[in-house]
C-alpha positions in Angstrom: 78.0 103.9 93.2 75.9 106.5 94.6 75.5 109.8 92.8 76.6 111.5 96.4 79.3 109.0 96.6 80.8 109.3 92.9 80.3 113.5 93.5 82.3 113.6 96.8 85.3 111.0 94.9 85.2 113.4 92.0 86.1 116.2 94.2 88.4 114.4 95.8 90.3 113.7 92.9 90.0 116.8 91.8 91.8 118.4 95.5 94.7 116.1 95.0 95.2 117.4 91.3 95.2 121.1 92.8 97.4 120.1 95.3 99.7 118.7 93.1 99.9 121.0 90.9 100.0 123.9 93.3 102.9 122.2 94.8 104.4 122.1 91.2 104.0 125.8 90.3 105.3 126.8 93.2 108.2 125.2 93.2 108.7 126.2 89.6 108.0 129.9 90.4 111.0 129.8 93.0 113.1 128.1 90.5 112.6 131.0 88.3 113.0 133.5 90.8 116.5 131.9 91.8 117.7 131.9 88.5 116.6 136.0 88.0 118.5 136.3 91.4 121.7 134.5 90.5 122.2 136.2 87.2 121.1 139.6 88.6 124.6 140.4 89.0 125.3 139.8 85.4 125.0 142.8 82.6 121.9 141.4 81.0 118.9 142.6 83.2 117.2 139.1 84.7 115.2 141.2 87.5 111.5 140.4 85.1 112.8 136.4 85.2 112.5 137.3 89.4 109.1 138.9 89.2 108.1 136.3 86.6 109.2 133.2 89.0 107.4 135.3 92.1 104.2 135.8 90.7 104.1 132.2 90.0 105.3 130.4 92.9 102.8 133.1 94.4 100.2 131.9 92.3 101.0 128.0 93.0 101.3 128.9 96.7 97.4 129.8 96.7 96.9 126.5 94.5 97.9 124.6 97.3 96.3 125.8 99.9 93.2 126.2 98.6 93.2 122.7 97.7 93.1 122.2 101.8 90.6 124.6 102.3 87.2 122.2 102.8 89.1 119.7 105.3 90.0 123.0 107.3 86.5 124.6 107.4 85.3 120.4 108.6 88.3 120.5 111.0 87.1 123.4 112.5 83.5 122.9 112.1 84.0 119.7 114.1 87.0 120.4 116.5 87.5 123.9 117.2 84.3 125.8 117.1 83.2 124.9 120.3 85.9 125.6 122.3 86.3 129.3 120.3 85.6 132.6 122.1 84.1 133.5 118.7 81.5 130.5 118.5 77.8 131.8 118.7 75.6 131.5 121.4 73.1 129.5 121.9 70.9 132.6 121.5 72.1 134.3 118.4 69.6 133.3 115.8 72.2 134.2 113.0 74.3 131.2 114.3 74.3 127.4 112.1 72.0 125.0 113.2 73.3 122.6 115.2 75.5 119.2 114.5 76.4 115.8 115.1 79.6 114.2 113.6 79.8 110.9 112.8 82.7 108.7 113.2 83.4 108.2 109.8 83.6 112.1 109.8 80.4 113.0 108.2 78.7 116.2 109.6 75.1 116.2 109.6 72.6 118.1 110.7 71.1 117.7 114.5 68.2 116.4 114.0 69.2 113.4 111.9 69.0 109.6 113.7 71.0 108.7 111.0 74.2 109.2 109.0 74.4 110.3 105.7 77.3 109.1 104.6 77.8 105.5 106.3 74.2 104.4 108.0 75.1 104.5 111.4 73.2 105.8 114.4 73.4 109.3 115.5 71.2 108.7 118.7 71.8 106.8 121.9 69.5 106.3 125.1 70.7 107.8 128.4 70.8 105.4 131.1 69.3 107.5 133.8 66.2 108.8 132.6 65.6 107.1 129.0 66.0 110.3 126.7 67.6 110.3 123.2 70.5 112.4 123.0 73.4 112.5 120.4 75.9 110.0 119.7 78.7 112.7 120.0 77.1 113.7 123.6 79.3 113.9 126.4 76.3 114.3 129.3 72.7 113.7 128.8 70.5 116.8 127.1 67.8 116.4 130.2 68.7 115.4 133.3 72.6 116.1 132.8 73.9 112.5 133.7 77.4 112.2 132.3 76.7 109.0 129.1 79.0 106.0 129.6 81.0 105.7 126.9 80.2 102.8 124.3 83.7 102.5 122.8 
């Protein structure tokens, strides 16, 4: 096993933990917050059992999401940021270089031939005029012939 490969499981692992035990707190915390509710009406004062169970089914809530948070920045790396009325120009020097993603999911940078994660080909020939565009590429970088689909 790779030292990439074993890394990326690691952090896997460690996701699902966080999500689990986000999802655990959280629950928890409104469990607590019920029962400071529910006995509110009694004489003893349960209204710190209420913030108590708040705070941490709070607390979990962020837990949980945050164990999602690299899959959403990938999704939308990969997805959405082209079709975005914020997405930068092609201009704007400030603005990421440029991407290809793989099928297996893997986003690498443009200029690679090949992927980082699984070995396959980034590149394919257009059929019109012989140039090397992206694997992802809908139409052909130079002369703008749509690319017939290899699937």
């Amino acid at each position: 096993m790779s030292g990439e490969t074993k890394k990326n499981g690691m952090l896997s692992h460690a996701k699902l933990i966080q999500r689990i035990v986000g999802a655990v707190i959280t629950v928890l915390g409104a469990v607590l917050f019920v029962i400071g509710l529910v006995f509110l009406k009694n004489e003893t004062p349960y209204w710190f059992v209420m913030f108590i169970g708040l705070s941490v089914a709070v607390t979990g809530a962020f837990l949980f999401v945050f164990g999602f948070q690299r899959e959403n920045a990938k999704y939308v790396m990969t997805d959405h940021l082209g079709e975005s009325e914020y997405a930068p120009s092609a201009s704007d020097e400030s603005a990421p270089s440029a991407v290809i993603a793989c099928e297996c999911g893997e986003i690498n940078p443009a200029e690679s031939l090949f992927c980082k994660k699984c070995g396959r080909s980034l590149r394919r020939t257009c059929g019109k005029c012989g140039a090397s565009v992206p694997s992802d590429a809908v139409f052909c970088d130079k002369c703008g012939e749509k690319l017939v689909s290899e699937k």
